[in-house]
N, CA, C and O atoms as a CHARMM CRD file, in Angstrom:
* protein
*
  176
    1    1 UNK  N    174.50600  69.57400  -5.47900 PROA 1      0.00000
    2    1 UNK  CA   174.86200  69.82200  -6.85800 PROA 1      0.00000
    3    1 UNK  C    174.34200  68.68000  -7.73300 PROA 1      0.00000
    4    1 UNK  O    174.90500  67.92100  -8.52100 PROA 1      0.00000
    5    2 UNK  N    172.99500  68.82600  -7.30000 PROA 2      0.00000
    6    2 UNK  CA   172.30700  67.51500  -8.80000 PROA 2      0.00000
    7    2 UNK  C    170.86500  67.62400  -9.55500 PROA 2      0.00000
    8    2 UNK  O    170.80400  68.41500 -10.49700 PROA 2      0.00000
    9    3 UNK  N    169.91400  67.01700  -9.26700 PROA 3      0.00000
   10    3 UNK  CA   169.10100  66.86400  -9.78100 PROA 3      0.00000
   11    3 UNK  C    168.07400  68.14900  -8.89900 PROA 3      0.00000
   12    3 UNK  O    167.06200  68.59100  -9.44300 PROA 3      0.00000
   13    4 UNK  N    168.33400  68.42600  -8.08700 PROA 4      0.00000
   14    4 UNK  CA   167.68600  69.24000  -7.00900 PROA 4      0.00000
   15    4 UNK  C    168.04500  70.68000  -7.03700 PROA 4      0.00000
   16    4 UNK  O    167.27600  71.62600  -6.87000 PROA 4      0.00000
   17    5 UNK  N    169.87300  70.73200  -7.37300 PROA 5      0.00000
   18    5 UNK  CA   169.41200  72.12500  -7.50900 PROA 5      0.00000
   19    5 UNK  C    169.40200  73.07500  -8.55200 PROA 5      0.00000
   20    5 UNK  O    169.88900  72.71000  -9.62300 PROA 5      0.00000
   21    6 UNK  N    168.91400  74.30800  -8.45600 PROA 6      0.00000
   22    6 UNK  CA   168.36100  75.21500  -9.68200 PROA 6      0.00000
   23    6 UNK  C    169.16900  76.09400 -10.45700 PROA 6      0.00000
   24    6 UNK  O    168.89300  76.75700 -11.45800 PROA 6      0.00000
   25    7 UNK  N    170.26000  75.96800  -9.77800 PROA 7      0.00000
   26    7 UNK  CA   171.59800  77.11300 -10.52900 PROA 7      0.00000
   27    7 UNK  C    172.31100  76.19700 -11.71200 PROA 7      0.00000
   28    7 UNK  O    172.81900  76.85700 -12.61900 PROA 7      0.00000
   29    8 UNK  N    172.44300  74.28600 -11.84500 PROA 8      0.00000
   30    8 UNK  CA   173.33000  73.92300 -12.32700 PROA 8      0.00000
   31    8 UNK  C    172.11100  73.12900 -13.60000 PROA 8      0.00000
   32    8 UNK  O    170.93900  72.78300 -13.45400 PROA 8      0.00000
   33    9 UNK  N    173.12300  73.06200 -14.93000 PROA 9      0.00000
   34    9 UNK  CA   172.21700  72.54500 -15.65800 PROA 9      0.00000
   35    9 UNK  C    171.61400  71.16900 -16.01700 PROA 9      0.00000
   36    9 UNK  O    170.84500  70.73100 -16.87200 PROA 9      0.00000
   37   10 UNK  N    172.39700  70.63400 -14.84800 PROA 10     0.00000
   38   10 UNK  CA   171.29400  69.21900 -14.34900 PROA 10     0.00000
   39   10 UNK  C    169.97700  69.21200 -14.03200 PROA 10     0.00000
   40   10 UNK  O    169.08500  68.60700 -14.62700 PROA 10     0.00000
   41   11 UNK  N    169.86500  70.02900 -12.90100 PROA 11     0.00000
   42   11 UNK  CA   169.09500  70.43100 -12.22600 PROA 11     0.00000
   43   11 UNK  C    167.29800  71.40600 -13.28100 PROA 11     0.00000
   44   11 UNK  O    166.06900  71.37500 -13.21000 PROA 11     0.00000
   45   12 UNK  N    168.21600  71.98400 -13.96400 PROA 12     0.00000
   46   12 UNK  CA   167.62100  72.60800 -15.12200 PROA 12     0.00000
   47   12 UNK  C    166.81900  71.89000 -16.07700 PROA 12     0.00000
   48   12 UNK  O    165.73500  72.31300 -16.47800 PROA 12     0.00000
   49   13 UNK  N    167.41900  70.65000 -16.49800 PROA 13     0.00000
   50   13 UNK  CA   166.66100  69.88400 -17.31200 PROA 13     0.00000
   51   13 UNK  C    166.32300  68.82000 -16.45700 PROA 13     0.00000
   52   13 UNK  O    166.06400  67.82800 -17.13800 PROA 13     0.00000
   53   14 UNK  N    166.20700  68.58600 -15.12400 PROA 14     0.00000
   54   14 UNK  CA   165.45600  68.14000 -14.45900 PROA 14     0.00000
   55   14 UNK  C    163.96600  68.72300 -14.13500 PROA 14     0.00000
   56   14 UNK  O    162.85800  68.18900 -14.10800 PROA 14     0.00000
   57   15 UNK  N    164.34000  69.80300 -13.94500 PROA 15     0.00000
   58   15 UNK  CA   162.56900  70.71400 -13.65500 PROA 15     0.00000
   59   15 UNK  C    161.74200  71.36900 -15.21400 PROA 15     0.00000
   60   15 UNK  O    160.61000  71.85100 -15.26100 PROA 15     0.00000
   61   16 UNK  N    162.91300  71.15800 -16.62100 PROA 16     0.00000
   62   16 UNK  CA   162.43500  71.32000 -17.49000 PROA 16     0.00000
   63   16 UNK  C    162.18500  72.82100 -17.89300 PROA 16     0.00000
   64   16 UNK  O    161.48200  73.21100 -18.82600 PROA 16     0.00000
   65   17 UNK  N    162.88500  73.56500 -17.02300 PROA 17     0.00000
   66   17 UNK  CA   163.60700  75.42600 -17.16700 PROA 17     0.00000
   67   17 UNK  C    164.61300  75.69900 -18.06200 PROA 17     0.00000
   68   17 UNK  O    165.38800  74.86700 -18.53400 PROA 17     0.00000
   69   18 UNK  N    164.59100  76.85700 -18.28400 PROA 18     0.00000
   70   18 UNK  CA   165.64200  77.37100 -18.96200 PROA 18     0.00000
   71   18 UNK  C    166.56700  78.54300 -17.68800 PROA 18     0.00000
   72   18 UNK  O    166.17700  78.87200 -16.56800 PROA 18     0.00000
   73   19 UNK  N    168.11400  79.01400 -18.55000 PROA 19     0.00000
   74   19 UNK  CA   168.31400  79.85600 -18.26500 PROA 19     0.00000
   75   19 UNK  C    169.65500  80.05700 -18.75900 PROA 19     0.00000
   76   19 UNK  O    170.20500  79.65100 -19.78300 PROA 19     0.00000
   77   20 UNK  N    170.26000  81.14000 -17.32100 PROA 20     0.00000
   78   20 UNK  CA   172.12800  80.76300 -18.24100 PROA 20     0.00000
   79   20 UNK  C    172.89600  79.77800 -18.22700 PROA 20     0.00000
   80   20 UNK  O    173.89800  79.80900 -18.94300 PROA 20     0.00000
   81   21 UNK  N    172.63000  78.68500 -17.42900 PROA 21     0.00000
   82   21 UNK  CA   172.90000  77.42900 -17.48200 PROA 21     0.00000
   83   21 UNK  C    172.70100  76.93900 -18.72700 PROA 21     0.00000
   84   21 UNK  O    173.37600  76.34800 -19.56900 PROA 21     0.00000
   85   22 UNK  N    171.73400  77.29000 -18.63200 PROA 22     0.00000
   86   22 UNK  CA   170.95600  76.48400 -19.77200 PROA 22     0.00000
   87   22 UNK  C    170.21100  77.19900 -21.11100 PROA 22     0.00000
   88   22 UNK  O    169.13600  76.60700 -21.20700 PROA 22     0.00000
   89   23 UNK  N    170.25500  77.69300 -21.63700 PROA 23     0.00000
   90   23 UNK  CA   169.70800  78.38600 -22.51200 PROA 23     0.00000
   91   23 UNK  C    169.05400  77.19600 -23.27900 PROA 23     0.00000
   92   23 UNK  O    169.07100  75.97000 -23.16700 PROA 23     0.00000
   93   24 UNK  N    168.27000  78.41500 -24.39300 PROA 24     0.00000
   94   24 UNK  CA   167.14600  77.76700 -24.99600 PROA 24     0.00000
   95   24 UNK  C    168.15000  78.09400 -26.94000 PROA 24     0.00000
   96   24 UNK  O    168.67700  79.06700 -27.48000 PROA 24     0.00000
   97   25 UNK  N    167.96200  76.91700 -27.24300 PROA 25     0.00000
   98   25 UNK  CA   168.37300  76.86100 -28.60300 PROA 25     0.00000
   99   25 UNK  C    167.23400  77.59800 -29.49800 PROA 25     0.00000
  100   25 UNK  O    166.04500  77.27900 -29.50900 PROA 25     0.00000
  101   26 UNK  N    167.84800  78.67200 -30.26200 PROA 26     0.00000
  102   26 UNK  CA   167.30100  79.53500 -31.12600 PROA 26     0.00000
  103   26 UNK  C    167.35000  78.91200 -32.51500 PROA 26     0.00000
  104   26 UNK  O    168.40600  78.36100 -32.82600 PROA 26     0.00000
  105   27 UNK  N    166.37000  78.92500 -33.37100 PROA 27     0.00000
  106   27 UNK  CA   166.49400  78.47800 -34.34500 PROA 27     0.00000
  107   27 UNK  C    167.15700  79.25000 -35.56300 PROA 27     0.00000
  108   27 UNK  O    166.62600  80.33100 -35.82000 PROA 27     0.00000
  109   28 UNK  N    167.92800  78.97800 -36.13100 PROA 28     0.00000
  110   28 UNK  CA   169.06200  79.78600 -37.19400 PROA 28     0.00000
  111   28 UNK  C    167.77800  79.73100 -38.38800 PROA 28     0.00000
  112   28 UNK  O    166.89500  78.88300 -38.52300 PROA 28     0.00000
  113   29 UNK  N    168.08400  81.12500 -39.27200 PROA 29     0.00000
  114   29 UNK  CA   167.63300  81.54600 -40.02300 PROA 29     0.00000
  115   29 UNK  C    168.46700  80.60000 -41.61200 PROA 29     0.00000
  116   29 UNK  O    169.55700  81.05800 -41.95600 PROA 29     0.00000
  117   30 UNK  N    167.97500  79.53200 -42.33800 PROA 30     0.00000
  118   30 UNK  CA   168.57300  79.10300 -43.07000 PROA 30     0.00000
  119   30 UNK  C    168.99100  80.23500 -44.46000 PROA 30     0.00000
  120   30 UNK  O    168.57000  81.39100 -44.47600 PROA 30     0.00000
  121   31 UNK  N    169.82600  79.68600 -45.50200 PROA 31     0.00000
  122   31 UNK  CA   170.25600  80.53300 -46.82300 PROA 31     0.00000
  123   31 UNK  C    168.94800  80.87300 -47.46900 PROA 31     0.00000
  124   31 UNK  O    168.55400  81.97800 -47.84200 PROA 31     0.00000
  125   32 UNK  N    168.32900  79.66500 -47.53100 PROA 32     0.00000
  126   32 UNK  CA   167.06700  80.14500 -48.38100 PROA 32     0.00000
  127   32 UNK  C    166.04600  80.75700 -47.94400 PROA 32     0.00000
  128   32 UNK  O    165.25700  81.27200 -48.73700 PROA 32     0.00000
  129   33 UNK  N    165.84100  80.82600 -46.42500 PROA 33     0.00000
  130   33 UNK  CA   165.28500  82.22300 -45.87200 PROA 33     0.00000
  131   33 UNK  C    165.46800  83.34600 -46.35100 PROA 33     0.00000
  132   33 UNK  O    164.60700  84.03100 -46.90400 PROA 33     0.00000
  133   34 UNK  N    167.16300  83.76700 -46.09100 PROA 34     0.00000
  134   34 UNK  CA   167.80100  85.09600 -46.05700 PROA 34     0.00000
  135   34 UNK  C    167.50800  85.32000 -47.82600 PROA 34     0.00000
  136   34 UNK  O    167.10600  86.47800 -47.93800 PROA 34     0.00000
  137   35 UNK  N    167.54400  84.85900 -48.78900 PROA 35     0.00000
  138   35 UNK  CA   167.49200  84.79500 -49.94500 PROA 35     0.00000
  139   35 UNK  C    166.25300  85.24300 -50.98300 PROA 35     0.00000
  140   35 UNK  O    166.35100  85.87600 -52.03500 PROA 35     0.00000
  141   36 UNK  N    164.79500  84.58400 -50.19200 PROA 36     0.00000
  142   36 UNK  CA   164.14400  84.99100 -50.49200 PROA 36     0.00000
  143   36 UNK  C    163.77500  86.59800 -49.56300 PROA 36     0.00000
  144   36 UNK  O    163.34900  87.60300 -50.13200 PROA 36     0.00000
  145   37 UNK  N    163.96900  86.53600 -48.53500 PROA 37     0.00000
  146   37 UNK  CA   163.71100  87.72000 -47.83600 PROA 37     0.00000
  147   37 UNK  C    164.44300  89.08900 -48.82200 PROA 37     0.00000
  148   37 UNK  O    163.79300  90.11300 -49.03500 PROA 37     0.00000
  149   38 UNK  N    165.77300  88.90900 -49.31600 PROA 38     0.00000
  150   38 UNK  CA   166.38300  89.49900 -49.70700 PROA 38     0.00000
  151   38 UNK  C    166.09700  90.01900 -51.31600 PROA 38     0.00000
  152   38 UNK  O    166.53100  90.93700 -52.01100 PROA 38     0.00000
  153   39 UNK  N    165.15500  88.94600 -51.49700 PROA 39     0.00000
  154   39 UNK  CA   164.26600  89.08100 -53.13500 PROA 39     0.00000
  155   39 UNK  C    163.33600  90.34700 -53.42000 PROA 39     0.00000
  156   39 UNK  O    163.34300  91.28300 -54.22000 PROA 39     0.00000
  157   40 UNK  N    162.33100  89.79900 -52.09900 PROA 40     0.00000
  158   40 UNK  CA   161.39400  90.70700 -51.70600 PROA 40     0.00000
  159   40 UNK  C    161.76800  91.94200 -51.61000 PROA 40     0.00000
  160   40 UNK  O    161.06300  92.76600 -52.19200 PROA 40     0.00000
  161   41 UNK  N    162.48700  92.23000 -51.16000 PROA 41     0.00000
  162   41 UNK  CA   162.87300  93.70700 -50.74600 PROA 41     0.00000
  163   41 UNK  C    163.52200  94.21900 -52.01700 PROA 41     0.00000
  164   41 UNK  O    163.55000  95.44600 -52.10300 PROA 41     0.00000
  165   42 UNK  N    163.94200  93.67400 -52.81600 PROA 42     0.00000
  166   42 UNK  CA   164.57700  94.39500 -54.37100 PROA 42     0.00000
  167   42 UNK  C    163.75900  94.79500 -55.21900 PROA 42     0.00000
  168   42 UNK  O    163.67400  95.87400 -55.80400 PROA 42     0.00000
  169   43 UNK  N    162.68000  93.15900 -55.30100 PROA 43     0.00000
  170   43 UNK  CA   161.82600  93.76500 -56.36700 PROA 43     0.00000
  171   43 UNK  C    161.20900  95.05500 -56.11400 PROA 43     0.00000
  172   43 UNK  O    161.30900  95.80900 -55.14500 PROA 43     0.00000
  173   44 UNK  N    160.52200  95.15000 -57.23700 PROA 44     0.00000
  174   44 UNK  CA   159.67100  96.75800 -57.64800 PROA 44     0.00000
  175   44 UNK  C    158.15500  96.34700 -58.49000 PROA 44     0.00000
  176   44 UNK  O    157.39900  97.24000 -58.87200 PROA 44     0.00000
């Protein structure tokens, strides 16, 4: 249970993998994304 093995998320950011241990951070959509996205679609 360390650096060796592949199920725990030591091990994970030892070999530099992802998974359910470990997931991968998604980047959030900020206000002023959603805002202008939300522009676009109104105008005419």
């Amino acid at each position: 249970m360390g650096k060796g093995d592949k199920k725990t998320k030591r091990g994970k950011i030892h070999r530099g993998t992802y998974g359910t241990r470990r997931p991968k951070i998604k980047k959030r959509r900020t206000v002023e994304q959603k805002i202008n996205v939300d522009n676009k679609a109104t105008a005419k």
